[in-house]
C-alpha positions in Angstrom: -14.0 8.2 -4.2 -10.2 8.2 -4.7 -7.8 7.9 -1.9 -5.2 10.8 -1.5 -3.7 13.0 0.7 -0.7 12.0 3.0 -1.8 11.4 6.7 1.0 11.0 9.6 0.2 7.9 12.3 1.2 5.7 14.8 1.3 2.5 15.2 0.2 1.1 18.8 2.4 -1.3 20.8 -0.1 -4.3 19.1 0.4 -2.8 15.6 -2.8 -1.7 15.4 -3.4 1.4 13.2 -6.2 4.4 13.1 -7.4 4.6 9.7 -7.8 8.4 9.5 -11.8 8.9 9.0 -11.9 10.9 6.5 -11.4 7.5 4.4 -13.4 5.2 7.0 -16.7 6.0 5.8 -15.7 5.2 2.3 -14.1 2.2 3.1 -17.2 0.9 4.9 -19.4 1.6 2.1 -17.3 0.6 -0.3 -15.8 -3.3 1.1 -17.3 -3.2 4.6 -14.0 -2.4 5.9 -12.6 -5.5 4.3 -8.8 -4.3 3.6 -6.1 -6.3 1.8 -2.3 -5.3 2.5 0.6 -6.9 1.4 4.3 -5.7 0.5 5.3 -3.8 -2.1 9.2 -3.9 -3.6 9.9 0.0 -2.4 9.7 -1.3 1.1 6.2 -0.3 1.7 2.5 -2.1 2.6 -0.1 -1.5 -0.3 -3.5 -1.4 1.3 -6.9 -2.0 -1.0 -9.9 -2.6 -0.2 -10.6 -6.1 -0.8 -12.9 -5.7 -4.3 -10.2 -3.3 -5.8 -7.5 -6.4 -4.8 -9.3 -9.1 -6.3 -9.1 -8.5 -10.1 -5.4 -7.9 -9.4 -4.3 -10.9 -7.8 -6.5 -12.7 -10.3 -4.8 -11.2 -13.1 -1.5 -12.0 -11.4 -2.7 -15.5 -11.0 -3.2 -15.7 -14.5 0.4 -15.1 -15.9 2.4 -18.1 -16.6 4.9 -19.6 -13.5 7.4 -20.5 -15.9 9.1 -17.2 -15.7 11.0 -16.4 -12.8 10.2 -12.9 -13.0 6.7 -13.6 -12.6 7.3 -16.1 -9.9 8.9 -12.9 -8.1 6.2 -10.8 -8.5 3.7 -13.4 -7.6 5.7 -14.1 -4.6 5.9 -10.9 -2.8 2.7 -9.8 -3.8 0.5 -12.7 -3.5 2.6 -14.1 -0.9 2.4 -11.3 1.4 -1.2 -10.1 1.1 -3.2 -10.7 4.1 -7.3 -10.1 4.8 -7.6 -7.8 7.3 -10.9 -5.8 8.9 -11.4 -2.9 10.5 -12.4 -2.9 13.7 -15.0 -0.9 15.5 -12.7 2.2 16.3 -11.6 2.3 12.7 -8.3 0.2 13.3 -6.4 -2.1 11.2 -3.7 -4.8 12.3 -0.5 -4.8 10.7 0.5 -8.2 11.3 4.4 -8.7 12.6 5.5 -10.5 8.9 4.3 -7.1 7.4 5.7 -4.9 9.3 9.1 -6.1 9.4 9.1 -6.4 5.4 8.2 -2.8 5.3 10.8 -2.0 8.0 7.4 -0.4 9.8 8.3 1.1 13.2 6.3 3.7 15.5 5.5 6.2 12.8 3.9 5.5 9.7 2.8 7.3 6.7 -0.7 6.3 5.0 -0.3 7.8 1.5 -3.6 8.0 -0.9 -3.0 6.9 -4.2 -6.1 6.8 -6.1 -8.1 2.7 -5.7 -5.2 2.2 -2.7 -2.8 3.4 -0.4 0.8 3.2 0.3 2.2 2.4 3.7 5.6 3.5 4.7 7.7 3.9 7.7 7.7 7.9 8.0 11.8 7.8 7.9 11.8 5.6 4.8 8.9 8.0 3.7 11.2 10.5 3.8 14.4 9.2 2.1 12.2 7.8 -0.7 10.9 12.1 -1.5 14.6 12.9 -1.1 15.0 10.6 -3.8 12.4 11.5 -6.0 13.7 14.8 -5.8 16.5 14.4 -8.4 13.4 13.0 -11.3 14.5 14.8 -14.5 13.3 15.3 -17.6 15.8 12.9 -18.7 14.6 10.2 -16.7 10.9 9.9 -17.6 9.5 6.9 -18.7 7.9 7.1 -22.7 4.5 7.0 -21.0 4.9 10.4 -19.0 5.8 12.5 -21.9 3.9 15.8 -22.5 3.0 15.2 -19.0 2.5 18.3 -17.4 1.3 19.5 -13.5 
């Protein structure tokens, strides 16, 4: 199953999280509710379940730490990720460090996008569409072209 779909929550006062069911049952089946979420550079949390994490951080682990770019990247992603569970009401805790990096207040956006999700503050949520908005034809990257939706 893929992940998508834009779902609006709230954080509790311990930082605790609903995962909306719709994806629970597929998250039990497919890592036991074993989670990974770390920090991404737009200011948001990336959440994978823990077997569609693994091959990534291992591939990350695998570049060479003689470039300071890939220091970076190893840094905030690596650094940041943290093993989380479920719990038995279908609740995940995003830890303090996380939250802060990610700006993360009362109301959060879990967005599906395909193996993972994004986590975003819903204000932040909304500047970054605003944003997005202005994508022109001009600005596409060599691999969209001939995209179409």
């Amino acid at each position: 199953m893929l992940f998508r779909g834009v779902a609006h929550l709230s954080l509790d006062t311990k930082g605790r999280l609903a995962v909306p069911a719709r994806f629970r049952e597929e998250l039990l089946a497919r890592c036991g509710g074993r989670l990974v979420i770390t920090a991404d550079f737009d200011k948001c949390l990336l959440v994978y379940p823990l077997p569609d994490w693994e091959p990534i951080q291992e591939k990350l682990m695998g570049f060479s730490t003689l470039n300071p770019r890939v220091r970076g990247l190893q840094r905030q992603l690596i650094g940041y990720a943290e093993d989380i569970e479920m719990d038995a009401a279908g609740r995940v805790l995003v830890s303090a460090a996380l939250r802060e990096v990610a700006g993360l207040k009362k109301n959060v956006v879990l967005v599906g996008q395909g193996h993972r999700f994004e986590m975003w503050d819903r204000d932040q949520w909304n500047a970054a569409l605003e944003r997005g908005a202005g994508f022109g034809e001009a600005d596409l990257p060599p691999e969209l072209e001939g995209f179409s939706l």
